[in-house]
N, C-alpha and C positions, 0 to 999 in steps of 0.2 A: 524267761519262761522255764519253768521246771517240767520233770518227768509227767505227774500229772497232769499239769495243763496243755502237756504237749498229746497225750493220749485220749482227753475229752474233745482237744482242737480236731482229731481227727476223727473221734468219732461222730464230728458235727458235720466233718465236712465230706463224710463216708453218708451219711444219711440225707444232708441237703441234696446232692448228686443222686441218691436210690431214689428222693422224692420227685427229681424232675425226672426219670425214667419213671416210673409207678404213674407221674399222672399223665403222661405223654401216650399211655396204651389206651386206642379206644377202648370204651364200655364193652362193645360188643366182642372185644379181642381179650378179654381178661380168663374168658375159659379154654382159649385155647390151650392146647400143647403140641407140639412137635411127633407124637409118639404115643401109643396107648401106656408105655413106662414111664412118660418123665411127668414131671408136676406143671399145672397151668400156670398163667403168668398169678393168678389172684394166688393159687396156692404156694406159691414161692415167696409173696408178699405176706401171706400170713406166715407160713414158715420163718422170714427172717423176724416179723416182730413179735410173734409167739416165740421165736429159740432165743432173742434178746431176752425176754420175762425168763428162760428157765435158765438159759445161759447164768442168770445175774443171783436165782438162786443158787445154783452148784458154785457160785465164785461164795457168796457166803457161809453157805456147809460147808465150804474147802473140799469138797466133792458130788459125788452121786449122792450124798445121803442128805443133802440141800434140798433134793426133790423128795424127800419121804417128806408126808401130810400134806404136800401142795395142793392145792388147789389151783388147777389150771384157768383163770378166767377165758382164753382163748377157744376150751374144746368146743363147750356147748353154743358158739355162734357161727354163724349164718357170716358169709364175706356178700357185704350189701354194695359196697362200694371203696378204693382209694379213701379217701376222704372219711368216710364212715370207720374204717381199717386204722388210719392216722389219728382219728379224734380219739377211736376207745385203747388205743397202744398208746396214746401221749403222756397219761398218768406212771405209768410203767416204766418209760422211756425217761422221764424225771426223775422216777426213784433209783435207777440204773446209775444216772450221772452224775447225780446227790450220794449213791454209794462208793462212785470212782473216787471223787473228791474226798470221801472220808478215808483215803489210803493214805498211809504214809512210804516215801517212797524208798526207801528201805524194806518197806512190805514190797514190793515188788519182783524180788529177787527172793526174801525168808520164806514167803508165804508159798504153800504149796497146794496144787486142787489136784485131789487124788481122784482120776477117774478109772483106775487099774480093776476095779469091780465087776466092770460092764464094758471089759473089754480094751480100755484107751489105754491112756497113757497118765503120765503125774507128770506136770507143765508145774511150772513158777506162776503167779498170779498175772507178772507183768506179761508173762509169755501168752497164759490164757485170756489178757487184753487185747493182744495184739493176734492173736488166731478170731476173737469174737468180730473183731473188723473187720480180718480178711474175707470170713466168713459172709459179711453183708457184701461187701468189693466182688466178690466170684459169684455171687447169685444177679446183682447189677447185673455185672457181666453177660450173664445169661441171659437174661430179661433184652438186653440190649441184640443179643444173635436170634429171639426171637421176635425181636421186631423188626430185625433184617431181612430172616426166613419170611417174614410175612409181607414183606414189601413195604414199610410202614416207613414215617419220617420219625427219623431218635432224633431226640434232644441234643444238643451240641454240651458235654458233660464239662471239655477240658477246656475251662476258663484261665 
């Protein structure tokens, strides 16, 4: 197994695991939040797979300038359901891991995403692979202490 398919393996197995948390929170539990600052459980779910869609254009701009003329599919809807959330992100989520795949792995290290514009930082491509996963891993995370705080049964994640 190579660098890429070591990096798609996980981001499969980073998504299967957010998807048995995501469908594990009842319906009626998906507005909640903890706090009038922090984000609901739906809005964390949209957040990871709305910042997957922008995540995947700033890796192809090689930076912030990825997102100039985007078009966000994600602003203008309504979070109806999980389910409904997974159906309209799975196009996206295809094109994400059909553009992993077209890396070569030597670009992983050459290639750089300058995000110094808007404040961040300049990562390597492989680097800003491997932050877009942790990324999904620490909002799980969350998802999972909010179904703790709520008294709720989580999903058994480590197989």
């Amino acid at each position: 197994m190579n660098a890429i398919d070591l990096i798609i393996s996980n981001f499969e197995e980073i998504r299967s695991r957010s998807i048995k948390v995501w469908r594990a929170i009842p319906e009626d539990k998906l507005h909640w939040k903890p706090d009038p600052d922090a984000l609901t459980c739906a809005e964390i779910i949209r957040h990871l797979l709305q910042g997957e869609f922008l995540f995947h254009q700033v890796l192809k701009g090689r930076g912030s300038k990825g997102l100039s003329n985007v078009v966000n599919p994600f602003e203008a809807r309504a979070f109806l359901s999980v389910e409904d959330e997974l159906a309209f992100a799975q196009p996206y989520r295809e094109e994400f891991l059909q553009y992993i795949q077209t890396i070569r792995e030597d670009d992983l290290e050459q290639i750089k995403i300058d995000l110094l514009d808007v404040g961040a930082y300049v990562k390597t491509l492989g680097g800003m692979l491997l932050r877009i996963a942790y990324h999904e891993s620490v909002h799980t995370g969350q998802l999972l202490d909010y179904m703790r705080t709520l008294g709720l049964d989580r999903p058994h994640i480590w197989d």
